[in-house]
LOLUM-734761 format. One record per residue (C-alpha): residue number from 1; chain; residue in three letters; x, y, z. Coordinates in Angstrom, 3 decimals, padded with zeros to 6 digits. Example, Ala and Ser with C-alpha at 12.3 -4.5 7.8 and 13.67 -1.06 7.14 Angstrom:
# LOLUM-734761
- seq mol type u v w
- 1 A ALA 012.300 -004.500 007.800
- 2 A SER 013.670 -001.060 007.140
//
This chain:
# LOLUM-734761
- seq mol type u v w
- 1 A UNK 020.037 070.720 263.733
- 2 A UNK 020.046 071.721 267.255
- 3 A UNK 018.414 069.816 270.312
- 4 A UNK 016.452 072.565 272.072
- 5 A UNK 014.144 072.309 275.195
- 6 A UNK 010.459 072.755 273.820
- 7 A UNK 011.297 070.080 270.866
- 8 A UNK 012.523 067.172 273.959
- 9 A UNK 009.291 068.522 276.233
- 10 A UNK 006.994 067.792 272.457
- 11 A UNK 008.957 064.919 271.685
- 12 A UNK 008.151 062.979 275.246
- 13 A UNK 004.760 064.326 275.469
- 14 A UNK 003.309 064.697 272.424
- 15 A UNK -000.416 062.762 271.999
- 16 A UNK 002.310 059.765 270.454
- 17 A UNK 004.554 058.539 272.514
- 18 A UNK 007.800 056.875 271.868
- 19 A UNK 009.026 054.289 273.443
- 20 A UNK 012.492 054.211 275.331
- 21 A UNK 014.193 052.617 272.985
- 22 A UNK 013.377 055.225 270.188
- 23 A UNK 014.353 058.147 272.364
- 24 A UNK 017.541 056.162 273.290
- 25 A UNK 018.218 056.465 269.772
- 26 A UNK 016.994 059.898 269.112
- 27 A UNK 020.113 060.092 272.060
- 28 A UNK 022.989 058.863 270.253
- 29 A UNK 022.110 061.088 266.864
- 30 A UNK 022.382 064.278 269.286
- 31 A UNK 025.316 062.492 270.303
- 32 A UNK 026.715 062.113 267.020
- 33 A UNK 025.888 066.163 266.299
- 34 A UNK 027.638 066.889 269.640
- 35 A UNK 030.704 064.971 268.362
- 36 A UNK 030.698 066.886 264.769
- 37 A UNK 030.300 070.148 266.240
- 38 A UNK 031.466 070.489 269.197
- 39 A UNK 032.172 073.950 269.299
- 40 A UNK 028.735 075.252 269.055
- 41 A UNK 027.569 077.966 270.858
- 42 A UNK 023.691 076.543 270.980
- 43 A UNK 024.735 073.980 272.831
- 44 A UNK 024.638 073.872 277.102
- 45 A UNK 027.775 074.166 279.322
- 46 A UNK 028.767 070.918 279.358
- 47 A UNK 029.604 069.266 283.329
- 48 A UNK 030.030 066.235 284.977
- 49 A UNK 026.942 065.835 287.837
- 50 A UNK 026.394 062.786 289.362
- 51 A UNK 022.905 062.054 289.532
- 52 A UNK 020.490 059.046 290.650
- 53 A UNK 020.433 057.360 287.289
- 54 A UNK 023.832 058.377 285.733
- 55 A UNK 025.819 057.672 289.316
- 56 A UNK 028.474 055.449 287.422
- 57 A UNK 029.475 058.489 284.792
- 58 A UNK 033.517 059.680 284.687
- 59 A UNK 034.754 062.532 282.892
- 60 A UNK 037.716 061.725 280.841
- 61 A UNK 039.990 062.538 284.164
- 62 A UNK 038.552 059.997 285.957
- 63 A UNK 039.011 057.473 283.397
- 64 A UNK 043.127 058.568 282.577
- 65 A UNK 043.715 058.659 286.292
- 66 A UNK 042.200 054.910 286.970
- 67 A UNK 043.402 053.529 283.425
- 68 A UNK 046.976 055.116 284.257
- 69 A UNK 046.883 053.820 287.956
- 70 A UNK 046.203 050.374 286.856
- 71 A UNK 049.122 050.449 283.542
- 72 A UNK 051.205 051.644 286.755
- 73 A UNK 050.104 048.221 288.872
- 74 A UNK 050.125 046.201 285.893
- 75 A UNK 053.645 047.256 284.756
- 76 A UNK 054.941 046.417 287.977
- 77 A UNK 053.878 043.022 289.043
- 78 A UNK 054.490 041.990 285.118
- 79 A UNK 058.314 043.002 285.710
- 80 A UNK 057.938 040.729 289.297
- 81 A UNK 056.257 037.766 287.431
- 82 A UNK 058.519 037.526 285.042
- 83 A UNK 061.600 037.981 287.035
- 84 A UNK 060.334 035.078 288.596
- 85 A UNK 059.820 032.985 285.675
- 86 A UNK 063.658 033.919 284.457
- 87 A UNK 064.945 032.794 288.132
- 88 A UNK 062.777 029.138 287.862
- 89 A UNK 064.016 029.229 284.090
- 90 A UNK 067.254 029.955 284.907
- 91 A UNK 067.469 027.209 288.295
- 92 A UNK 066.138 024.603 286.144
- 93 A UNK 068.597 024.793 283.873
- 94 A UNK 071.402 025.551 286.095
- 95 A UNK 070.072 022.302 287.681
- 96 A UNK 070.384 020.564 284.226
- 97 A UNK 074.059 022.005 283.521
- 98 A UNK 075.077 020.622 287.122
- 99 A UNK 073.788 017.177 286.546
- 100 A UNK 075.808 017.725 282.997
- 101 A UNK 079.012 019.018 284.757
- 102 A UNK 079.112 016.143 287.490
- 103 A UNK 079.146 013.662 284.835
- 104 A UNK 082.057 015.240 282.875
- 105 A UNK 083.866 015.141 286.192
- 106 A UNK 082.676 012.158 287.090
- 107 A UNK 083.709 010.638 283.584
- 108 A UNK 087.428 012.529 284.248
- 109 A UNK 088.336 010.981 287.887
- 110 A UNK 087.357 007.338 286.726
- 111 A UNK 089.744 007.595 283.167
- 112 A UNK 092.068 008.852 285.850
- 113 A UNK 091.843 006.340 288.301
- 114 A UNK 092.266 003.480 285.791
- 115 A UNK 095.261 005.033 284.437
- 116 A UNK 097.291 005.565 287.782
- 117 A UNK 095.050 005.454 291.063
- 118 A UNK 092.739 002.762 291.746
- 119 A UNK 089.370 001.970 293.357
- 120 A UNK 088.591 -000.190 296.784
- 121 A UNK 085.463 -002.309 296.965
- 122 A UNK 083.638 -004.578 299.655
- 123 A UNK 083.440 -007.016 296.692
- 124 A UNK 086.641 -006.634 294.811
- 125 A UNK 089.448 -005.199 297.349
- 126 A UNK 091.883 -002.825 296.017
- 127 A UNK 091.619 -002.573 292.365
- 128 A UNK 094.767 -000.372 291.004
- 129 A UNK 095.032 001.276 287.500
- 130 A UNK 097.031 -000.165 284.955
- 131 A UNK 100.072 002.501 286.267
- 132 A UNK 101.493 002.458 289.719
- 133 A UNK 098.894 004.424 292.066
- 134 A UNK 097.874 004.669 295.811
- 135 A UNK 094.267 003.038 296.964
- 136 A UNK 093.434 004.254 300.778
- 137 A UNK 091.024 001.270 301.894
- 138 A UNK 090.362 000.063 305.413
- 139 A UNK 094.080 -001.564 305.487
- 140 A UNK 095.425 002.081 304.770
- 141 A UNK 096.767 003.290 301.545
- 142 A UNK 098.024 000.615 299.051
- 143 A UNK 100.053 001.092 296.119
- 144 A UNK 099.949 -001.056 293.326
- 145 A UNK 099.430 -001.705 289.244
- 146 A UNK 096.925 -003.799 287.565
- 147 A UNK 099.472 -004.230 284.886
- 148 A UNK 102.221 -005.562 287.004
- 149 A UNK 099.844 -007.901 289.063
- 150 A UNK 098.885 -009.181 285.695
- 151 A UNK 102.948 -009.555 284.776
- 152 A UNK 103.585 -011.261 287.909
- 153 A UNK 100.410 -014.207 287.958
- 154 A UNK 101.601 -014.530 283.627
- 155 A UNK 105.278 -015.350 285.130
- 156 A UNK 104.201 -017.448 287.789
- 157 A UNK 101.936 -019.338 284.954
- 158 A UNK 098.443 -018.409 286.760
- 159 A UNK 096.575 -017.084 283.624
- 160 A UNK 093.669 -016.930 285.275
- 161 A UNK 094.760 -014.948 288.415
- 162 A UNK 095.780 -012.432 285.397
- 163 A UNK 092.180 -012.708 283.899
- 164 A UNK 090.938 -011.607 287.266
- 165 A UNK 093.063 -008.704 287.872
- 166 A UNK 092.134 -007.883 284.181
- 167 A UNK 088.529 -008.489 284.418
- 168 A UNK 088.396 -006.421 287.815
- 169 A UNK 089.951 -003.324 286.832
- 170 A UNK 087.280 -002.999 283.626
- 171 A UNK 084.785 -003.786 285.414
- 172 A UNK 085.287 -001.132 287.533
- 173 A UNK 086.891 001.545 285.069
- 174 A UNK 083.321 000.856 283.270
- 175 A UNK 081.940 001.582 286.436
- 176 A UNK 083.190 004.896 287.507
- 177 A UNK 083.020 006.050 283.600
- 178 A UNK 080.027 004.749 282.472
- 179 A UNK 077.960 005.495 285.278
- 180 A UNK 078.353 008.844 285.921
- 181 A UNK 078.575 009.683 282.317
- 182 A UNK 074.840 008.617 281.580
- 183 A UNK 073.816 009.482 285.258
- 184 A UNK 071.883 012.870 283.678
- 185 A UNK 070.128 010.648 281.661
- 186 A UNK 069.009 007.898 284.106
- 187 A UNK 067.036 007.792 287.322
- 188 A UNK 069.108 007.049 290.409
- 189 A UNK 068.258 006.235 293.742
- 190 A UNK 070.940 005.957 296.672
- 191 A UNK 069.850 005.400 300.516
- 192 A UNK 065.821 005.483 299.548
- 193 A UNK 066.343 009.393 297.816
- 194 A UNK 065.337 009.266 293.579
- 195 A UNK 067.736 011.836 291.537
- 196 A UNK 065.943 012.333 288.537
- 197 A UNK 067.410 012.150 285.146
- 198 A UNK 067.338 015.043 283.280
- 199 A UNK 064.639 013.095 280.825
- 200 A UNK 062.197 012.048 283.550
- 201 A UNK 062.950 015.731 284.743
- 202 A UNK 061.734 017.202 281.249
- 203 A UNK 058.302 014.914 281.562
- 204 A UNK 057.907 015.953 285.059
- 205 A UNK 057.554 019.555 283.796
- 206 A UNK 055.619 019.041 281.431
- 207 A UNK 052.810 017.723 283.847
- 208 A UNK 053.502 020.205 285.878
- 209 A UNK 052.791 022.563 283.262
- 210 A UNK 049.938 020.949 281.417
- 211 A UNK 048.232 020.337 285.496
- 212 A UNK 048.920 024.617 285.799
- 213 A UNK 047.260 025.096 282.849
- 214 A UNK 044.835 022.425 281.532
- 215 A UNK 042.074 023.067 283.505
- 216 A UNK 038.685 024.114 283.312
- 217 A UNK 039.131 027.294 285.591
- 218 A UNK 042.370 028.004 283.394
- 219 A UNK 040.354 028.063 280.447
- 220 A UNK 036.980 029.703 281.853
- 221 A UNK 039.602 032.533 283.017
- 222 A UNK 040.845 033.276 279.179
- 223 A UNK 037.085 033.252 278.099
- 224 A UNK 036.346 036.321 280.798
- 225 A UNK 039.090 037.964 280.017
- 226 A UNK 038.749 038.062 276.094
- 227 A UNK 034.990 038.822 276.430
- 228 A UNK 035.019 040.779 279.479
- 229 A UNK 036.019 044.250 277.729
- 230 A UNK 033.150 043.800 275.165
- 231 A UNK 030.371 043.005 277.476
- 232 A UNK 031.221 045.854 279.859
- 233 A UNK 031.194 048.651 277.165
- 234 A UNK 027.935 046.427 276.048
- 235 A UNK 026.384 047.031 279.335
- 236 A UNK 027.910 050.267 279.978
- 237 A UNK 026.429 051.512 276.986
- 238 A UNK 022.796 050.348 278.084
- 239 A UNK 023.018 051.909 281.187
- 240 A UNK 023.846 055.209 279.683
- 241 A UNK 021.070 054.880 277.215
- 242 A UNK 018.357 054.122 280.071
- 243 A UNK 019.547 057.096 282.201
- 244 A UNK 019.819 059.538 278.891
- 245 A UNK 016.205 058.375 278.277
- 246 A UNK 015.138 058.832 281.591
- 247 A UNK 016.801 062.500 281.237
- 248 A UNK 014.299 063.261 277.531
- 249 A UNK 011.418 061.450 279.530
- 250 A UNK 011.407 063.833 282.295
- 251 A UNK 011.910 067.262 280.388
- 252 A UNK 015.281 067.877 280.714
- 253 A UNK 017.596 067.904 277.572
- 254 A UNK 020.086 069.890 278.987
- 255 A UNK 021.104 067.113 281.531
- 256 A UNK 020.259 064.485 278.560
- 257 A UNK 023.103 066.267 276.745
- 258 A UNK 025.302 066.700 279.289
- 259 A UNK 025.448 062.795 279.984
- 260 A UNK 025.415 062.675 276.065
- 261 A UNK 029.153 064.304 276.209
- 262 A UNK 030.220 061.594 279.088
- 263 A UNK 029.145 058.897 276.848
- 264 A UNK 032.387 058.511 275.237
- 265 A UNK 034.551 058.670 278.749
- 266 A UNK 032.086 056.487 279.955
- 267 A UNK 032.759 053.742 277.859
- 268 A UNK 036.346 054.291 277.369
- 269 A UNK 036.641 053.946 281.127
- 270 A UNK 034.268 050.701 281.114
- 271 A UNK 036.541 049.400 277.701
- 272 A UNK 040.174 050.092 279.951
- 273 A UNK 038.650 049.581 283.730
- 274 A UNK 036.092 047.422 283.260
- 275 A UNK 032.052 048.230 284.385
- 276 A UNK 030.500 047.919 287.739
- 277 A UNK 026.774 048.208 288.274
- 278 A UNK 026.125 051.469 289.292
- 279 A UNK 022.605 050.748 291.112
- 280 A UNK 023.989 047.728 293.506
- 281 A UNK 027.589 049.479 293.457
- 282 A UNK 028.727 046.128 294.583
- 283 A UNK 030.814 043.654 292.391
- 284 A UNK 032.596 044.157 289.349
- 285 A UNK 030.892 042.813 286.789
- 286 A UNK 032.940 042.859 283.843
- 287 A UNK 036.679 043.449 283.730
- 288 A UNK 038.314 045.775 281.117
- 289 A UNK 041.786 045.345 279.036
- 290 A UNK 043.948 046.971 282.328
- 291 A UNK 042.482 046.288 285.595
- 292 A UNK 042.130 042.836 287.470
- 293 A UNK 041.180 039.976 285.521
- 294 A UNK 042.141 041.322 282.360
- 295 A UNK 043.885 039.659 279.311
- 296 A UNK 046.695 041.651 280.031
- 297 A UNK 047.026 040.766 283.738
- 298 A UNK 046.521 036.638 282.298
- 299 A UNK 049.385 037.485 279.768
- 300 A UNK 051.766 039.539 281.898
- 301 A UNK 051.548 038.179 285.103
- 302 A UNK 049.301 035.499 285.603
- 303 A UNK 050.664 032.725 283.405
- 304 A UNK 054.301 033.838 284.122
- 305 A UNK 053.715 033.170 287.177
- 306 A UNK 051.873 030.122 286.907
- 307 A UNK 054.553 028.779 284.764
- 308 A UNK 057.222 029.696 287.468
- 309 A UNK 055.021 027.608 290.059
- 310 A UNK 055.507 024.163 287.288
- 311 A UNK 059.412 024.794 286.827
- 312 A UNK 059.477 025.138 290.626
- 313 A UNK 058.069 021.932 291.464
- 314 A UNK 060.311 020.421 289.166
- 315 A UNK 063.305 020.885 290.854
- 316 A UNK 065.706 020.007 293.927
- 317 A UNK 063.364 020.788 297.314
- 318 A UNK 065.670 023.420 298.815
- 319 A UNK 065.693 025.174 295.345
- 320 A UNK 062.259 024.946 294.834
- 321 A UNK 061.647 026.266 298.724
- 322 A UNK 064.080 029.192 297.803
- 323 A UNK 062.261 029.921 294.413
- 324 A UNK 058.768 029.948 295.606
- 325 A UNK 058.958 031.952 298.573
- 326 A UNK 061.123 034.771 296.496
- 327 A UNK 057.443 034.922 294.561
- 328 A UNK 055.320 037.650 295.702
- 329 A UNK 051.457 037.885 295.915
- 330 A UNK 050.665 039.295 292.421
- 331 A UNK 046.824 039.325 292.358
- 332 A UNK 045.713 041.728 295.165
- 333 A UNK 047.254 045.145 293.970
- 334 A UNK 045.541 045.815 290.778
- 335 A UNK 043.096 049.139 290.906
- 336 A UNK 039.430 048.074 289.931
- 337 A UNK 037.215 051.031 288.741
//
């Protein structure tokens, strides 16, 4: 069956007239010929033309040379977002293995002051280990033992001079122990600055996360971008049909064919780049699965990034100055059709 000029001039102005909607469809069957036989020397020389009522129609090199633009873009700031999510990842938890490091160290010089060294204290003095070791204090460097201050009050019959030099030194060896061995699991505050534990650290992520994400506009944002590619083939496809029935309705089947064979680049384009209203040519309406907006872009770079932002505000202030000013702008580069 072949689509000729007399039977579109009959078929639009024969004593019945059909409405737009049946020509629309009398459309896509002569599209659906076109795409069986495509090779058929009845039908017109096919070219893109860019008319009044098929102005947003793109041959299949428009549509590769946008879609691949926008891969390009979207490649790019997906390798940036995520290198900044692996440098907050990886700050956070260098922050946690330094807080788990001190401790260890912290837990080594207090065993090794109560052995042989010593501790001074407004409260207490000079407290020595149980060995001979040197204390520096405001009355210079002392050397001393707890165990032979304990020998010497015993011999003098002072048991509870020898309780005291006792009950000092494990007070303090649990002290300087102790302390800094649960310090990255405790809060701490020293001269009006909180350290965080690494627990309260862990919760304040998790806010941080859940007040990135759990929000309204997060969620409105996933909705457009998993319905966005639908709707704009959806419209896309409506606009075609009006201007192909437009074409049959004025007499001319060879330009209702020719925007026949851009039917399938046109909605490929609006599927990948997304569909603009071609009679305002203002405003993306609809985003497609590359372009800005997208699922992908939400995937690859938005939430990355948005995750970055929580870990960042998580951690030490100079860390969290360095991270987020090493994080780029990622949401004005992306080609719209």
């Amino acid at each position: 069956m072949t689509v000729n000029e007399g039977d579109a001039v009959e078929l639009v102005h024969g004593p019945d007239s059909l409405n737009r909607f049946l020509v629309a469809g009398v459309a896509v069957l002569g599209a659906g010929l076109v795409a069986i036989n495509p090779t058929a020397p009845s039908q017109p020389a096919i070219a893109h033309r860019a008319v009044q009522l098929t102005a947003g129609e793109q041959d299949w090199s428009q549509v590769l040379t946008t879609a691949e633009d926008n891969l390009t873009t979207l490649e790019s700031e997906a390798a940036t977002a995520n290198s900044g999510l692996s440098t907050a990842v990886a700050t956070e938890l260098s922050g946690f293995g330094t807080q788990i490091s001190n401790a260890f160290t912290g837990v080594e010089s207090g065993l090794q002051n109560s052995i042989s060294g010593g501790w001074y204290g407004s409260d207490d003095g000079y407290v020595f280990g149980l060995l001979p070791g040197s204390v520096t204090g405001p009355d210079g460097v002392e050397t001393g033992s707890t165990l032979q201050e304990i020998s010497t009050a015993l011999n003098q019959g002072d048991a509870l001079s020898a309780f005291s030099y006792f009950d000092a030194w494990s007070l303090e060896t649990v002290d300087h122990t102790l302390k800094p061995l649960l310090s990255p699991l405790l809060d701490e505050t020293s001269k009006g600055v909180t350290t965080l534990g690494i627990p309260a650290e862990l919760s304040q992520t998790f806010t941080n996360v859940l007040e990135e994400f759990g929000n309204y506009n997060e969620l409105k944002a996933l909705g457009d971008a998993l319905l966005a590619p639908e709707l704009s083939v959806a419209f896309g496809l409506s606009n075609d049909l009006d201007g192909i029935a437009a074409d049959l309705s004025s007499g001319d089947p060879t330009l209702a064919l020719t925007d026949l064979s851009n039917l399938s680049s046109d909605l490929t384009g609006d599927l990948l780049n997304g569909w603009t209203d071609p009679y305002t040519g203002t405003g993306e309406a609809f985003t497609g699965l590359l372009n800005s907006g997208s699922l992908l872009e939400e995937l690859l770079v938005t939430w990355p990034t948005q995750l970055a932002t929580a870990l960042g505000e998580s951690i030490a202030p100079a860390a969290a100055d360095a991270l987020s000013s090493s994080l780029p702008d990622l949401f004005g580069g992306l080609v719209s059709l």
